[in-house]
N, C-alpha and C positions, 0 to 999 in steps of 0.2 A: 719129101712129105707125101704120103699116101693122098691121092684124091678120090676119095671116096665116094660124089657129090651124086654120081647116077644119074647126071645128066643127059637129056638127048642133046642129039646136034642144036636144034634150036632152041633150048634153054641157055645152051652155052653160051656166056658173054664174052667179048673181045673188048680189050681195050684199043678205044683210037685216040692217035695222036697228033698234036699239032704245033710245028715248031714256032715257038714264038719272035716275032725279030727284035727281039733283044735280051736284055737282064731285066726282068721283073722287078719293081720293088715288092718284096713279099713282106716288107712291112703293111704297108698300104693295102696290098691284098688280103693281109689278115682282117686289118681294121675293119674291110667290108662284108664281114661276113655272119655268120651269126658263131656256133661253137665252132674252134678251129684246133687241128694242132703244128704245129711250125717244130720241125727240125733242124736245127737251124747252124748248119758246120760254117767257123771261122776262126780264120790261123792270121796269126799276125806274121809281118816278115822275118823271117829267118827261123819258122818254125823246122824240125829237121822235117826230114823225106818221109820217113818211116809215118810220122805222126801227119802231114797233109796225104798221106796216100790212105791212110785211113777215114778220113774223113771230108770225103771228096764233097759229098753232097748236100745238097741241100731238099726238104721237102716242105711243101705249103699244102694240109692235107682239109679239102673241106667237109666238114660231116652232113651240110643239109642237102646234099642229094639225094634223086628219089629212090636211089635202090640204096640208102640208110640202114644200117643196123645198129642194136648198140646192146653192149654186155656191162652190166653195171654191179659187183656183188659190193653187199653194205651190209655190215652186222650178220654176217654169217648166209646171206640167203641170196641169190644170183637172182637177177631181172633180165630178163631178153627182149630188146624191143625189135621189132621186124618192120619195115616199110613194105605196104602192098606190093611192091615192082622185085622184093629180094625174099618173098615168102618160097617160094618156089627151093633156094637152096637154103635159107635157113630158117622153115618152118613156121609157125603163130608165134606171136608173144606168148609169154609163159616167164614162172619164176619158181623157185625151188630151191631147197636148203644144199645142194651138192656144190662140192668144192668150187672156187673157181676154177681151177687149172682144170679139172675134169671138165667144164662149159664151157671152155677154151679150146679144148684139146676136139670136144665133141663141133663144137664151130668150125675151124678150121679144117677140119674131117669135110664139113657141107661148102665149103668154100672152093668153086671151081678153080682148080690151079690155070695161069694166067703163062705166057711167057713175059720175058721180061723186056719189058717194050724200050727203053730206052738202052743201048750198049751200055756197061759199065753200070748200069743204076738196076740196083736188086727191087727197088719199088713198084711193081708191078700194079696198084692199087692194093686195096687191101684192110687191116687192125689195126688201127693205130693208136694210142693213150699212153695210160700208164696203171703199172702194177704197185702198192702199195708194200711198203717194208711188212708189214703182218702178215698178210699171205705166206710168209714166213711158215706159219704156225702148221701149214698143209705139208710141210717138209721137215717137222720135227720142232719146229720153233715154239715159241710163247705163244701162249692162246690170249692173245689181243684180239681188239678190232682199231681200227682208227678214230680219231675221234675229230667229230664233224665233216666229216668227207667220206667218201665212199670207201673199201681198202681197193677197190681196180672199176674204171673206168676206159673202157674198148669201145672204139666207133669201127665199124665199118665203113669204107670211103669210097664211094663211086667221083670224084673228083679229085684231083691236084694237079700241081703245080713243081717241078723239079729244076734245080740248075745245078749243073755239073759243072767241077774244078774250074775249067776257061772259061765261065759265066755264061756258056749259050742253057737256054732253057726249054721247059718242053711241058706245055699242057695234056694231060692224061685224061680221060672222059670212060665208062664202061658204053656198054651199048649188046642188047640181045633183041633176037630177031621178033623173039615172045611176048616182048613189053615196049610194044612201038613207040607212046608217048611217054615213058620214062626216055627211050635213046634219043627222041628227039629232042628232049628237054636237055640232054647233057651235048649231046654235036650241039645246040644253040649255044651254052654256055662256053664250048671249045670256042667257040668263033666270036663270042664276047670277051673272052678271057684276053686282056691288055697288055701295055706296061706301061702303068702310072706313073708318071713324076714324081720324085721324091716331097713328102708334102712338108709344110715349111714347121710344123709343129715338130717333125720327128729332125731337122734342122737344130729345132730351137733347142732341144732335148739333149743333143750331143754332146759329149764332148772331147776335147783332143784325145786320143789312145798316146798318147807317153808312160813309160815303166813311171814315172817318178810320179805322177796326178794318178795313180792304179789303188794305193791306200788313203788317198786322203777327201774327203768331201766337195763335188764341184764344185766351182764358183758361184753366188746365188741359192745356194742352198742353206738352209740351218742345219747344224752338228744336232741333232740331238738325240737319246740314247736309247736303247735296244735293252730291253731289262734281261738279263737274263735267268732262265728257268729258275737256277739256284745259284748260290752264292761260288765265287770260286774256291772258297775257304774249303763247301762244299764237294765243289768237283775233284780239289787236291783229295779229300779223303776218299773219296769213291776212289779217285787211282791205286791210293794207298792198298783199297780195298780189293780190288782187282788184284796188286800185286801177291796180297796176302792168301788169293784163289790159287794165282800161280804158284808161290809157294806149297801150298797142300795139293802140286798136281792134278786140281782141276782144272786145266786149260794152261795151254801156253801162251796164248795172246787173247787181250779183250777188245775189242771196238767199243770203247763207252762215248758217247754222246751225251749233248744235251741240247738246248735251242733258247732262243732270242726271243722275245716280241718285238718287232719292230713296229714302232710308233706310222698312223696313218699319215702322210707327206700330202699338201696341195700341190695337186699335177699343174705345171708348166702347158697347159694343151689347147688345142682349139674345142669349144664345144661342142659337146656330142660323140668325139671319138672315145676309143678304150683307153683310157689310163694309165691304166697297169701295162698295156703296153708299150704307151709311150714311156715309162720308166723301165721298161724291160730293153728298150732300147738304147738307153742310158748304161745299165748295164753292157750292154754288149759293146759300145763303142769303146768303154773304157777298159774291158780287158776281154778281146777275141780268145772262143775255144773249141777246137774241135766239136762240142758233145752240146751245143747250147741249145735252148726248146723253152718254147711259149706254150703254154695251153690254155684256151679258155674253154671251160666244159662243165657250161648249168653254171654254178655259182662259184666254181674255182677257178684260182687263175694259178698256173704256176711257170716260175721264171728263173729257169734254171741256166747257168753255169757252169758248166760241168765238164772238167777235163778228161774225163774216166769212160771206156767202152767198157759196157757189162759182157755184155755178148753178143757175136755177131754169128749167125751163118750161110751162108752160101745158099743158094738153090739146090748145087748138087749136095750139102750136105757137109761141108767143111764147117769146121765151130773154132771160133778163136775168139781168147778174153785178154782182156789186156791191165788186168789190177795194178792198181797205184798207192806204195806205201813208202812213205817221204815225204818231205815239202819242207823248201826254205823262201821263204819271203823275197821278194826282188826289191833291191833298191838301189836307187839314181846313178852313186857314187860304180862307176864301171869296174875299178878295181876292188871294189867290199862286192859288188853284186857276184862277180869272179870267184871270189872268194868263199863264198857263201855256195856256188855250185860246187865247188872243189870238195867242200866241208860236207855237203851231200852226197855224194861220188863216192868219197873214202867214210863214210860211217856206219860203222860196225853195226850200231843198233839200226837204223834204217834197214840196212842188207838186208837184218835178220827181220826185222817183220814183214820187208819185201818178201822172202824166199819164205815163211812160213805161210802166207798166203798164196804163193803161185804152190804149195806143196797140197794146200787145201781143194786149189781152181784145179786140180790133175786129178785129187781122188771125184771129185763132183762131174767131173766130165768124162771120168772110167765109167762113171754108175749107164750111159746112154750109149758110150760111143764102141767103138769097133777095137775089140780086144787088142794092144800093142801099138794103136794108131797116135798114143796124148804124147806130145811132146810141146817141151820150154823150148821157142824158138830164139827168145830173147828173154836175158836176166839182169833185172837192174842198171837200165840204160838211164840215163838223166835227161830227159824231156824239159825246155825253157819255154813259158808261156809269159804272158804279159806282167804277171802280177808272182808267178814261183817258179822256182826249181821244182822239179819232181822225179820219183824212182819209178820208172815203167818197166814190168815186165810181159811178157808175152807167151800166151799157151794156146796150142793148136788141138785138133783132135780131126776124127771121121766118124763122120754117125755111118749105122747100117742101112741101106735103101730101104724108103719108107718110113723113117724112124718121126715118130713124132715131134715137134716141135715145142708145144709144151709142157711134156714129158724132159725135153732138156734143159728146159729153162727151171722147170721146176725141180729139178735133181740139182740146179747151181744156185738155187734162189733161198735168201736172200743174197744178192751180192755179197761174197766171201772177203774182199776190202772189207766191208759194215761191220762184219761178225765178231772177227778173228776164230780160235782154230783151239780144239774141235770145235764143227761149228755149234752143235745143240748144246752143248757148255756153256761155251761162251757166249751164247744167246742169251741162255736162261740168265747168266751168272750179270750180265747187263741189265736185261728186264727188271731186275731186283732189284739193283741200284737208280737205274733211271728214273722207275718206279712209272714210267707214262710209255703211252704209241709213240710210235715213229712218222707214221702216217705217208706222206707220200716219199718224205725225204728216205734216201736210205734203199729206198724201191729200184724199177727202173723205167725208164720213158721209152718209146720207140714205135719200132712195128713187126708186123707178122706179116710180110708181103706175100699176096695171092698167087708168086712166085714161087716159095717156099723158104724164101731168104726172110729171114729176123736179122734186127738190128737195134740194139739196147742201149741205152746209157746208166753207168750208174746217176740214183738222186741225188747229186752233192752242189753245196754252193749255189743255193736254191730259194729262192723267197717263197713260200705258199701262203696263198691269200684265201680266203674265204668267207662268201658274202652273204647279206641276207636278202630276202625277197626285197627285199626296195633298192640292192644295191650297197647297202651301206658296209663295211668290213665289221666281219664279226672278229675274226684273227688275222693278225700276218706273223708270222714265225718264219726265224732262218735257222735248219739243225747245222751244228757243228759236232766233230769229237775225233777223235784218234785214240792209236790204236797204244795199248799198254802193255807192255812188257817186263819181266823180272826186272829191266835193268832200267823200268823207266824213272825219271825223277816228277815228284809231282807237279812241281812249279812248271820246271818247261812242260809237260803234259798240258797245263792251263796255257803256257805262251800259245802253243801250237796251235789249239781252237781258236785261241784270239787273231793267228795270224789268217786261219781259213775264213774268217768270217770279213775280212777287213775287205776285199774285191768286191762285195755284195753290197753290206752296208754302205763304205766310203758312197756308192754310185747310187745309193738313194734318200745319202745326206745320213744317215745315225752310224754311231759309234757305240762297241760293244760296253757292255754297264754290267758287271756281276759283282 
């Protein structure tokens, strides 16, 4: 990543660091904070190597420190908010109809590259939010916007929180010579930064991680139902529809989607904490995932799920994606559950939407990287999480020194899983059927570390919430969909979504209803 930022020595900020003595609960340190974003990596036992080496970390990122920034685009037009103590490297507030990914690209330009302060952790401080599936539209895609929520929401973070694989953890603080009581505001904050007890709401909240309690409703909770967008009568035809695209050679594979409402649930909580987080931790005990992330940001909360890395790169510039197309359900019985990976492993149709997307993630990573460099390191390996089987594949690349970062993200964006292939087809040919945004689902979560490493998730398996000024929920949606192919059937096409949505819903009590 070019640092462009033109600083002197004394403008240049360092991060300091502070090891904590012990495991943070970064539930708890969420709950006390104002907007936050939590990435939040977890493998249950006996996930393979490949998939906990990927997902070592964990981040608790806070945004109300004083050297804050924040990049917000909404209905076409970018907002820059700048905190007095971070005017210096990114300039006044200001807002303007220019892309996001260009407000991105020109941000990270002013962003003093950082080294990376903790070994093995790319998180240097830094971006952190999320990108919305529409943004889409600045790489060829469908000219949406989102609806009710921003399409990208980026904090700047002069504060977190990190724990690495063996659970030791490490508070991160900025600090420049330039902005004496901003640094001393954040060394205070290192040296209050704790480790909380787990508190007894997020206790009450839990519950056991067994594969066989992974689909079903916890105990104490009401069943009740998730309407969905359209009918499945509905969704069968749209595959139909789809199929008949692939027919007349527009597109080999669709990603069509749709989504849920999920019904507002009485939280289990003590008064006064966040909610949705204590339901978001509901979620996570009952089925751990590499890619899982909390965010509360203004009036959103989203509570993602998510087995799937969009994009990761290195500091020096290594880019590696890791698309996921497959998925069989897990259940209790060890010999059906066996069975059902086997039937994953050998299936023709999985293979082939696995491999037309890792053939998609190679031309989208040509478009940035170092001519000869994109190579499938891994094709079709079966990945076991709490709740499915799945098909992971793996593609590498090298960017050229200096190469922009969101210039690469935006030449792979929307996540090529979402799409299918080609992707401005298969976009369009979706958009039509869907007939609605995508919004944050479908996007991806993560960060742009002031290191130069990026680290993405795709949006799947995700509740997004959205509130109004007093707090109240306006929406909660969970997207589902898969991917359709010549040789799909449309009944299983509907099983499929039913089965993605069952890990989210079961864990906050409703069941899918189309």
């Amino acid at each position: 990543m070019d640092d462009r930022s033109g600083l002197t020595d004394a403008e240049r900020p360092r991060v300091e660091v502070r090891r904590l003595p012990g495991a943070p609960d970064l539930a708890a340190l969420a709950d006390g904070t104002e907007d936050v974003v939590w990435l939040d990596s977890g493998l249950p036992d006996g996930t393979p190597d490949t998939a906990r080496a990927r997902a070592a970390w964990s981040v608790l990122a806070c945004t109300d420190g004083p050297f804050a920034a924040r990049l917000r685009h909404e209905r076409r037009r970018a907002r820059v908010d700048v905190s007095a103590a971070s005017r210096a490297w990114f300039g006044s507030d200001r807002s303007s109809d220019a892309p996001a990914f260009a407000v991105l690209d020109d941000l990270l330009a002013r962003t003093p590259r950082l080294p990376e302060p903790v070994r093995g952790c790319g998180f240097a401080l830094g971006w952190v939010g999320f990108l919305g599936y529409e943004l889409g539209r600045e790489s060829g895609g469908p000219d949406r916007t989102a609806d009710g929520h921003a399409d990208a929401d980026l904090r700047f973070v002069d504060r977190a929180v990190v724990v690495g694989p063996d659970g030791g953890a490490w508070a991160l603080a900025l600090a420049v010579d330039t902005e004496p009581a901003a640094s001393a505001a954040n060394r205070a904050w290192l040296e209050e930064v704790t480790v909380p007890p787990t508190r007894a709401d997020v206790a009450e909240v839990t519950v056991p991680p067994t594969r066989a309690d992974v689909a079903e409703v916890p105990p104490g909770l009401p069943a009740v139902a998730a309407a969905g967008r359209v009918t499945r009568a509905a969704y069968e035809a749209a595959v139909e529809a789809c199929r008949g695209e692939i027919r007349e050679g527009n597109a080999f594979q669709v990603c069509l989607t749709t989504a849920f409402a999920v019904p507002g649930l009485e939280a289990r909580v003590v008064p006064g904490t966040d909610a949705h987080l204590a339901e978001y931790l509901r979620l996570r005990a009952a089925d751990p995932v590499p890619f899982g992330a909390y965010l509360r940001l203004g009036a959103l909360r989203v509570a993602s799920r998510s087995p799937e890395r969009f994009l990761r790169i290195t500091a020096d510039g290594v880019v590696t994606a890791e698309p996921i197309k497959g998925t069989r359900r897990r259940v209790a019985d060890p010999e059906v559950d066996a069975a059902a990976r086997a039937d994953l492993a050998t299936s023709a149709k999985d293979r082939a939407e696995n491999v037309m997307i890792v053939d998609l993630l190679r031309n989208d990573l040509l478009r940035t990287a170092v001519p000869g460099s994109v190579h499938v390191d891994r094709l079709c390996a079966v990945e076991t999480y709490a709740s499915v089987h799945q098909l992971v594949s793996t593609v590498s690349a090298v960017l050229p020194v200096g190469a922009s970062r969101a210039a690469t993200v935006r030449a792979a964006f929307p996540p090529g899983s979402m799409t299918g292939a080609p992707k401005s087809s298969a976009t369009a040919i979706a958009d039509r059927l869907e007939a609605a945004p995508r919004g944050v689902y479908s996007g991806a979560v993560g960060y742009f570390s002031a290191s130069g490493a990026v680290d993405l998730s795709v949006v799947i398996r995700t509740l997004v919430t959205v509130l109004d000024e007093d707090g109240r929920v306006v929406s909660r949606t969970l997207g589902a969909g898969g991917a359709v192919t010549w040789s799909s059937v449309p009944a299983d096409e509907a099983d499929e979504v039913e089965t993605k949505t069952r890990s989210v819903l079961g864990g906050v009590g409703a069941v899918a209803r189309w």
